[in-house]
Residue, then its C-alpha position, 0 to 999 in steps of 0.5 A: x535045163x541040164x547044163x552038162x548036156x549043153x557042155x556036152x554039146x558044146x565040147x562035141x564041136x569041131x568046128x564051132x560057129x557064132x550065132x546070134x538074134x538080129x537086132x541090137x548087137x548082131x553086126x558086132x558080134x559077126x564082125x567079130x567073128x569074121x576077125x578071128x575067121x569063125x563063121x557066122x550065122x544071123x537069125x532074123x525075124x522076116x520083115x527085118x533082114x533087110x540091113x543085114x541081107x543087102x549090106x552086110x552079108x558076106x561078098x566081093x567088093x571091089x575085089x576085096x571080101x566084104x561083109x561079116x555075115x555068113x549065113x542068115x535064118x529068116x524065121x517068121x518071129x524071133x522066138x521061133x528061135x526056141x523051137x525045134x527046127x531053128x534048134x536042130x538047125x543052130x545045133x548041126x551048125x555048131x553055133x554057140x549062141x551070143x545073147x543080148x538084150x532083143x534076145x530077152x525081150x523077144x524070147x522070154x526068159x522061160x524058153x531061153x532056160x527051158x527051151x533053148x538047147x543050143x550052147x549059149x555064151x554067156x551065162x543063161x541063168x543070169x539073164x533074168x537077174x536084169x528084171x527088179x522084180x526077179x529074186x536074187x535080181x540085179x539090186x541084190x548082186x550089187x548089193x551083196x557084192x558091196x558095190x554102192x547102189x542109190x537109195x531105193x524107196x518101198x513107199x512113195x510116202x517116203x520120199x525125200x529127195x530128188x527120185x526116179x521112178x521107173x515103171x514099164x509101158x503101158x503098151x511096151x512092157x519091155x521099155x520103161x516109162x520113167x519120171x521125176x519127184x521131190x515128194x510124195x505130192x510130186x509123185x501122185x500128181x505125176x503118176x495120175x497124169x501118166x495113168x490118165x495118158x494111158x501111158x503106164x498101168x496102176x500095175x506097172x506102177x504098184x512094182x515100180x522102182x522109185x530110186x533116189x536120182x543120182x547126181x553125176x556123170x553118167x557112164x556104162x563099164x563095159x566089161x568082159x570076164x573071161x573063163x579062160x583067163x580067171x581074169x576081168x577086162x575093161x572093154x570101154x567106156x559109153x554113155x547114152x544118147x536117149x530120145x527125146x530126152x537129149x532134144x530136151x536137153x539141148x533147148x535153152x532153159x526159157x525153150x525148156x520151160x516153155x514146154x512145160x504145158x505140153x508136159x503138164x497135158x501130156x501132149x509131149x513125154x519126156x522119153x529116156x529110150x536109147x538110140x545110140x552111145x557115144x564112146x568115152x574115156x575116164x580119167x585114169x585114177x578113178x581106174x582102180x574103183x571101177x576095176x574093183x567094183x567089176x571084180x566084185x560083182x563077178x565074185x559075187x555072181x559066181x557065188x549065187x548064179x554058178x559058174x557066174x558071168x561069162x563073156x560081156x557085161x557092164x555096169x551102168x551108173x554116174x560118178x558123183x563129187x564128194x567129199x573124199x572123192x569122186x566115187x562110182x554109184x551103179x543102178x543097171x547093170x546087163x548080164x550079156x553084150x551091153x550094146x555099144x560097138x563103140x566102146x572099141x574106139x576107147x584106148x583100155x582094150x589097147x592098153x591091155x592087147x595092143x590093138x583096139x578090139x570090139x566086143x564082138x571081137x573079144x567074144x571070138x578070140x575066146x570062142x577060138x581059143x576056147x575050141x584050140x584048147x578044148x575048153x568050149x564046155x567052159x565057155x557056155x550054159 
């Protein structure tokens, strides 16, 4: 796809709106919009409008507007999103498109570079880097930009320590299927029992990623790298909360193990899919490393993937107790809205502008301001 011919586009707008796929960040993003008074647009897939249709489109309320969506687009599947009629129809909108991870899975890469002719915000290009198995991938940004990263292991016969092991699903290829072991011993024993389950495939397992497991709090950097500004912003801080993982965690250890045959026959799965987040704060001298580590890590983008990140991203990992100091170990990162509208509710976006704003609010002040300056080509691939 010809990137100046997106910027053409997207230069050509008078009157630019927010579009974005209806699922995992599609609430925040129109809110955001609807802030800093920018249309919206909610392309959704028929059978799953109805939280977006009943509750929160645009209408009055007690005399007062409410809702933040504008207008929605019912398409028979989210990746009719890269076909001509959703395309014409995005583009004579003005929309500049806001991906996110429902974005990836339910579109695929291939249509998103190729297909998808609508002003995207972000970085298109950069999407496919979050797959381990993509070059110039997620591990080797990291890497090249001197971030510290756990240990990673070619061979399950050289494992000496406590690692995880992350596989996709059998039947959601998109959902990874992780699990835990000591030892080579540990992994086959465990692996066998996944393959017996029919929960994960000899496939999936051959290109795993066995990543030594890192002791620490864990934590998601929620960051935002504005064109407009050459600056970086830390938009908040989350962690997690996955199922059924945190049910297990909160059963008295005699509870846990008593599990343990249900595990053993496969009867119950430890799962780490994610639900929710809850926001959270660091303590402020550990500030100065994860604001380096984000500098670095857009230094590092902007040089292999050109013009490098734009808009959200975050860095997920733990910090670890060490010797000379707590330090930040990163092993995920998201190339787009990382998907906690809660990360307004802690105080860093404050510090910086006086007011707590959301993620979808900060993608709006620079589209808005992108357009007043005439700097929309900037702003998109």
């Amino acid at each position: 796809m010809d990137r100046n011919e997106i910027c053409k586009l997207a230069a050509s707008y008078k009157s630019p709106c927010v579009a974005v796929l209806g699922s995992h960040s599609a609430l925040d993003i129109s809110s955001g919009a609807r802030d800093e008074g920018l249309r919206s647009i909610v392309v959704c897939q028929k059978g799953r409008e109805l939280t977006y249709k009943k509750y929160f489109t645009k209408r009055k309320m007690l005399g007062r507007n409410a809702g933040s969506i504008d207008e929605l687009v019912l398409l028979d599947k989210f990746a009719d999103i890269a076909k001509k009629p959703a395309i014409e129809k995005l583009q004579k909108a003005q929309a500049l498109f806001v991906p996110h991870r429902s974005f990836s899975v339910y579109v695929g890469y291939d249509a998103i570079e190729n297909d998808f002719t609508v002003p995207i915000f972000g970085n298109r290009n950069l999407l496919r880097a979050e797959e381990r198995n993509a070059p110039k991938n997620q591990h080797y940004l990291l890497q090249k930009a001197g971030v510290r990263v756990p240990k990673t292991f070619s061979k399950p016969e050289q494992i000496d320590r406590l690692v995880i092991v992350k596989t996709p699903e059998a039947k959601r290829t998109y959902e990874r299927a992780f699990f835990y072991a000591s030892s080579f011993e540990e992994y086959e024993k465990e692996s066998k029992r996944l393959l017996k389950n029919g929960t994960i495939t000899q496939e999936g397992l051959k290109n795993a990623l066995i990543e030594e497991f890192v002791l620490g709090a864990q934590f998601n950097f929620n960051y935002f790298a504005s064109p407009l500004t050459g600056e970086i912003e830390l938009l908040g801080i989350d962690t997690r909360r996955q199922t059924n993982l945190d049910g297990v965690l909160r059963l008295p250890a005699h509870e846990q193990n008593a599990l343990s045959g249900a595990l053993q026959s496969g009867a119950l799965r430890i799962n780490n899919i994610e639900v929710g987040h809850i926001a959270c704060t660091l303590r402020e001298s550990l500030l100065d490393s994860v604001y380096e580590m984000g500098e670095k890590f857009a230094a590092t983008c902007k040089k292999e993937y050109a013009p490098g990140l734009i808009g959200p991203f975050a860095l997920q990992g733990a910090i670890t107790s060490e010797e000379n100091g707590e330090k930040p170990v990163i092993f995920d990162v998201s190339f787009r809205v990382p998907g906690s509208p809660g990360t307004r509710f802690t105080p860093y976006s404050a510090y910086l502008w006086g007011e707590n704003i959301s993620v979808g609010k900060r993608i709006a002040i620079e589209i808005k301001e992108a357009s007043n300056e005439k700097r929309l080509d900037e702003i998109v691939t």
